[in-house]
C-alpha positions in Angstrom: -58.7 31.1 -97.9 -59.8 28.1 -99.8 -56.6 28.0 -102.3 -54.5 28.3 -98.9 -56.2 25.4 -97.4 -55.7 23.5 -101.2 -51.7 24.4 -101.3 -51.6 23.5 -97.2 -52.8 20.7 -96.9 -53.8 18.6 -100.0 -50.9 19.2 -101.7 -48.6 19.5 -99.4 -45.2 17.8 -100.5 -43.4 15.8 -98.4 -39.7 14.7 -98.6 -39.3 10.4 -98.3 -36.1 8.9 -97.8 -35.7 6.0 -99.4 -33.3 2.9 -99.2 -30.3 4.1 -101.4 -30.2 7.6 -99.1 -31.6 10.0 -102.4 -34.9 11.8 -101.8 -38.0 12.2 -104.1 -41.2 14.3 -103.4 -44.8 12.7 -103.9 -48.4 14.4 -103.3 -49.3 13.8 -99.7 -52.8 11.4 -101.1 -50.4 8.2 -101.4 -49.9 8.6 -97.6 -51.9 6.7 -95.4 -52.3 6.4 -91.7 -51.5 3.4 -89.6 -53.7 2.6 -86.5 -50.1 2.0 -84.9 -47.5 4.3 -84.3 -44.1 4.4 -85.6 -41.0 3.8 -83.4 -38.6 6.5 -84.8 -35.7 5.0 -81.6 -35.4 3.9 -78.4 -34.1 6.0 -75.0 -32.7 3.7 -72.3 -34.5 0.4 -74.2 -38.5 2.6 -74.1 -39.5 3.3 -77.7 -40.1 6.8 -78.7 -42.9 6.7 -81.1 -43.8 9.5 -83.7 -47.3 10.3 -81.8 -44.6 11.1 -78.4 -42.5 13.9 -80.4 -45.7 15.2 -81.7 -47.3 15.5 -78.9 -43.8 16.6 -76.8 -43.2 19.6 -79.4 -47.6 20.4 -79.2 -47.1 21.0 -75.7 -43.8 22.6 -75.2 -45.5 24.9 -78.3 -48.7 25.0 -76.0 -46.5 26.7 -73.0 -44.4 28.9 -75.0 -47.2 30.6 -76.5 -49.7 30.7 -73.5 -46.7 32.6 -71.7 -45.9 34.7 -75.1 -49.6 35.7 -74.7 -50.1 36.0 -71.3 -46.3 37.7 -70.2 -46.9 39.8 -67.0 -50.9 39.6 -66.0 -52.4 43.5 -66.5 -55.3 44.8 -64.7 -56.2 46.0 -68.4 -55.9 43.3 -70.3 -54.1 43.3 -73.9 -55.8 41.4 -76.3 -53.8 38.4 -76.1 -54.6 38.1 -72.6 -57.9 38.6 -72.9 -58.1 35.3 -75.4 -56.3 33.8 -72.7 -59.2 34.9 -69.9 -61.7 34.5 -72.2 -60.8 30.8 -72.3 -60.7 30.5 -69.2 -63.7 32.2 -68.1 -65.7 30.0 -70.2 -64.7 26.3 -69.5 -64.9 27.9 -65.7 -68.4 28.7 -66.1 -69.4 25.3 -68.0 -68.3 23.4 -65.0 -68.8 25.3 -62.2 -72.3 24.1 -62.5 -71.3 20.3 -62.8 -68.9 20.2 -60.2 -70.2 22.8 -58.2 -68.6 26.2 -56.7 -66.6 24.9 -54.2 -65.0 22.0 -56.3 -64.5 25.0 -59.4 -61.0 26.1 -57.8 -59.1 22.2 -57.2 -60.5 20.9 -60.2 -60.3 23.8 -62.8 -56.4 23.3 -63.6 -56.8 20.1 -64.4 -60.0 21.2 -66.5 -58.6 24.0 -68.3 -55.7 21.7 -69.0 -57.1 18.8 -70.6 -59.2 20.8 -72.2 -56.6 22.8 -73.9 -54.4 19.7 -74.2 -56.8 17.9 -76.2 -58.2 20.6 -78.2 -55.0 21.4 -79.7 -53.8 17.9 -80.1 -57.4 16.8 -82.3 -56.2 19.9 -84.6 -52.8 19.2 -84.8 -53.7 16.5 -87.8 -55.1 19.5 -90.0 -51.3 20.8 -90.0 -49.3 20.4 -92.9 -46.8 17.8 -92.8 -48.6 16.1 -89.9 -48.9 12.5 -91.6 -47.6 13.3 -94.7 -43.5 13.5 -94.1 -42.1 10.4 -93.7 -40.7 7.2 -95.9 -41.7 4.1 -97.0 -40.6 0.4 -95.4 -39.1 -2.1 -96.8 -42.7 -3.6 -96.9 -43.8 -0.2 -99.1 -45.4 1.2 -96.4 -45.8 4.8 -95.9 -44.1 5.7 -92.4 -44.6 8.9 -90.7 -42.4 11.2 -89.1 -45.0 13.0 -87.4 -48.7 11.5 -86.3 -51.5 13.6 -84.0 -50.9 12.5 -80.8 -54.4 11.9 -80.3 -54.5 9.3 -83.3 -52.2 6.6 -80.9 -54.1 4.9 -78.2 -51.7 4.9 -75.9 -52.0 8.6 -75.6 -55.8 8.4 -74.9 -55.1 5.9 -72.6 -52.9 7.9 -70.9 -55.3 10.6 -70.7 -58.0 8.4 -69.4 -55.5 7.4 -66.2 -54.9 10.8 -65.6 -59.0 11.6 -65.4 -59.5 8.2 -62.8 -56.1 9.5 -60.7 -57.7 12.6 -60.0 -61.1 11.5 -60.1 -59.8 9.5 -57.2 -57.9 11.9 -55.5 -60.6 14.6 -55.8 -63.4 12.1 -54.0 -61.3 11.1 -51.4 -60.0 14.5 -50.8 -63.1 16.6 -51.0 -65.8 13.6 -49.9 -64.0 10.9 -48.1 -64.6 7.5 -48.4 -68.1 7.2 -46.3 -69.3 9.5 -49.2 -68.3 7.5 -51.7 -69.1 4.2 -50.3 -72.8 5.4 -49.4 -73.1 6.6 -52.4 -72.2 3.5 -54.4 -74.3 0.4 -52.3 -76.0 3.0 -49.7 -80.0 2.3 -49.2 -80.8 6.3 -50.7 -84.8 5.1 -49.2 -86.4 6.6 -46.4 -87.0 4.1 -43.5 -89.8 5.9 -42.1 -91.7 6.2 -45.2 -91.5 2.1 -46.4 -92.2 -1.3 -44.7 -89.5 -2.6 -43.2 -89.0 -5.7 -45.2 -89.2 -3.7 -48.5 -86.4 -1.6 -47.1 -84.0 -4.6 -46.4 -85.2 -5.6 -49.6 -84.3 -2.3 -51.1 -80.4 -3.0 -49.4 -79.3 -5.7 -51.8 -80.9 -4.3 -54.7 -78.5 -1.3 -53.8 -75.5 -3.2 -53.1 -76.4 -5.0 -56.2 -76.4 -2.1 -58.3 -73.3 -0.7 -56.1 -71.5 -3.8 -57.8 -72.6 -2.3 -61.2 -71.4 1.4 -61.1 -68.5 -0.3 -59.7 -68.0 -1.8 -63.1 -68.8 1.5 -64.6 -66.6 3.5 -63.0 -64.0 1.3 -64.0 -65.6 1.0 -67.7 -64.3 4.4 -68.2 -60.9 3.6 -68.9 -62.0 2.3 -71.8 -65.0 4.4 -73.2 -63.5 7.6 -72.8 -59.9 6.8 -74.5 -61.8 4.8 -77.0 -63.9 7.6 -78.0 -61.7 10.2 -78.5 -59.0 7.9 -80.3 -61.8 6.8 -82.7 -62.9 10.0 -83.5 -59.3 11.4 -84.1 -58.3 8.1 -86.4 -61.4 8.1 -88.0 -61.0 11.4 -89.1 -57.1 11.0 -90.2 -58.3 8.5 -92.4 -61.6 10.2 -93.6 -58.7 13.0 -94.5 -56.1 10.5 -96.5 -59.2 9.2 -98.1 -60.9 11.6 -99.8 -57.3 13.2 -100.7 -56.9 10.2 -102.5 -60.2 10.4 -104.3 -59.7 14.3 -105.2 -57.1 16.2 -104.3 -58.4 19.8 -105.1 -61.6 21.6 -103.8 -63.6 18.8 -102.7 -61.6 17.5 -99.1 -61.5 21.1 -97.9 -65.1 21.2 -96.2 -63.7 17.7 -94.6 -61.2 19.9 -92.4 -63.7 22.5 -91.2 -65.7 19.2 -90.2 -62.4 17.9 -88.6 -62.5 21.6 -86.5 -65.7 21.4 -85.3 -65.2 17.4 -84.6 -62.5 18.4 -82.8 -63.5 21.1 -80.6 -66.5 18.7 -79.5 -64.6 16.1 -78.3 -62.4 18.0 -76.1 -65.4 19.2 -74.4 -67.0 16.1 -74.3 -64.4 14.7 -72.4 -63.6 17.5 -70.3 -67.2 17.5 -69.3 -67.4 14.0 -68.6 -64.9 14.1 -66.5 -66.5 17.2 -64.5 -69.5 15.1 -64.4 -67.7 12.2 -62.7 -66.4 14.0 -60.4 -69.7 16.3 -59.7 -71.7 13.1 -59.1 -69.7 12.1 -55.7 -68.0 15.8 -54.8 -71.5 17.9 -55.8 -73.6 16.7 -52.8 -73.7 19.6 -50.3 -74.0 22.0 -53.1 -77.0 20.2 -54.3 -77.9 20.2 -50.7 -77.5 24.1 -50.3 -79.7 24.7 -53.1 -82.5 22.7 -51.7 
């Protein structure tokens, strides 16, 4: 396994066209990664960056296989579609807690999705030839061809819009505005149990911190897309690096740490995101169970 994961990925020879049209091989360690992507061409005047055609060909790959798997559902499952369930039946059970049983059915798709989404897209840097085909600039930069899709910002942003859309849609939908309102400058103080004055009192230090979570909510825009991106190009460059340093042996324990790094931040922001939307849309269960 470990001379598979030597011959994979840290030597794994890329092709780089240069300037005069010939092409020479060199060892994947000279390549290093850029914090932006590379514009490969335009489509009707919108760039089309190498992170997009990863990430297009990750989840057209992500569909044909899940169906591949899957096929016709059996009451007996095969073993592929037991993966599949077995999947599924976990994140389900993570957040059915969070968001509570009867937000599990809206929400799950979109769970299951980004969960899947991301997972595979934080792995897709351990591939060969992810980072390492490409060519140089005129400037002697290395350029590549293909880039996780995860190690572009744009893409976590674009992930992070997606999460405050439905978080949205999922609080107006499932708790309405009063809910949400209330919950964000609402007086949460009994008025039988406290003076009077300390009660009005007790209002604008609500609305107060209403203003706050406010700024918050909003806030995640930038932690959550931040997050992941930083893990995901810290860990491309972590990668490049200690390539560079030895190219044999010693980087290999660096990519089971990029699996496990991997795996944890798909769930951390799949379960952030249940969490979000658990803290408005989780009221009456928490209600029930009282």
């Amino acid at each position: 396994m470990s001379t598979f994961l030597q011959l994979s990925f840290t030597r794994f020879i890329k092709f780089v066209p240069i300037a005069s049209g010939l092409l020479f091989v060199t060892p994947s360690a000279q390549a290093a990664i850029s914090p932006k992507a590379t514009e490969l061409t335009t489509v009707l005047g919108l760039p089309v960056t190498n992170s997009m055609v990863t990430s297009w060909g990750l989840s057209i790959l992500i569909i044909l296989i899940i169906r591949l798997m899957v096929k016709q559902p059996q009451l007996i499952p095969t073993r592929s579609q037991f993966v599949v369930e077995t999947l599924v039946e976990g994140i389900r059970n993570l957040i059915e807690p969070i968001v509570g049983k009867h937000m599990v059915k809206p929400t799950f798709p979109l769970l299951v999705g980004l969960f899947t989404f991301i997972l595979l897209h934080n792995w897709s840097g351990l591939l060969p030839g992810v980072g390492t085909v490409g060519y140089f600039d005129e400037q002697g930069h290395f350029e590549s061809y293909i880039r996780p899709g995860n190690a572009d910002l744009n893409m976590t942003l674009a992930l992070a819009i997606i999460h405050f859309v439905a978080w949205f849609y999922f609080v107006m939908r499932y708790a309405g505005p009063k809910v949400l309102i209330f919950d964000l400058f609402g007086n949460k103080a009994d008025r039988k149990e406290i003076p009077g004055a300390m009660f009005y009192l007790l209002t604008v230090i609500f609305l107060l911190v209403g203003v706050i979570e406010v700024i918050s909510i909003i806030f995640r825009n930038v932690s959550l897309p931040f997050r992941l991106y930083g893990n995901v190009f810290g860990g491309e460059n972590l990668l490049h690096s200690m390539t560079n340093l030895i190219g044999w042996v010693v980087p290999v324990p660096f990519y089971f740490l990029e699996l496990l790094i991997g795996f944890v931040q798909a769930m951390v922001f799949v379960m952030l995101v249940a969490v979000y939307i658990g803290l408005i849309c989780n009221h009456d269960s928490e209600e029930h169970a009282h």
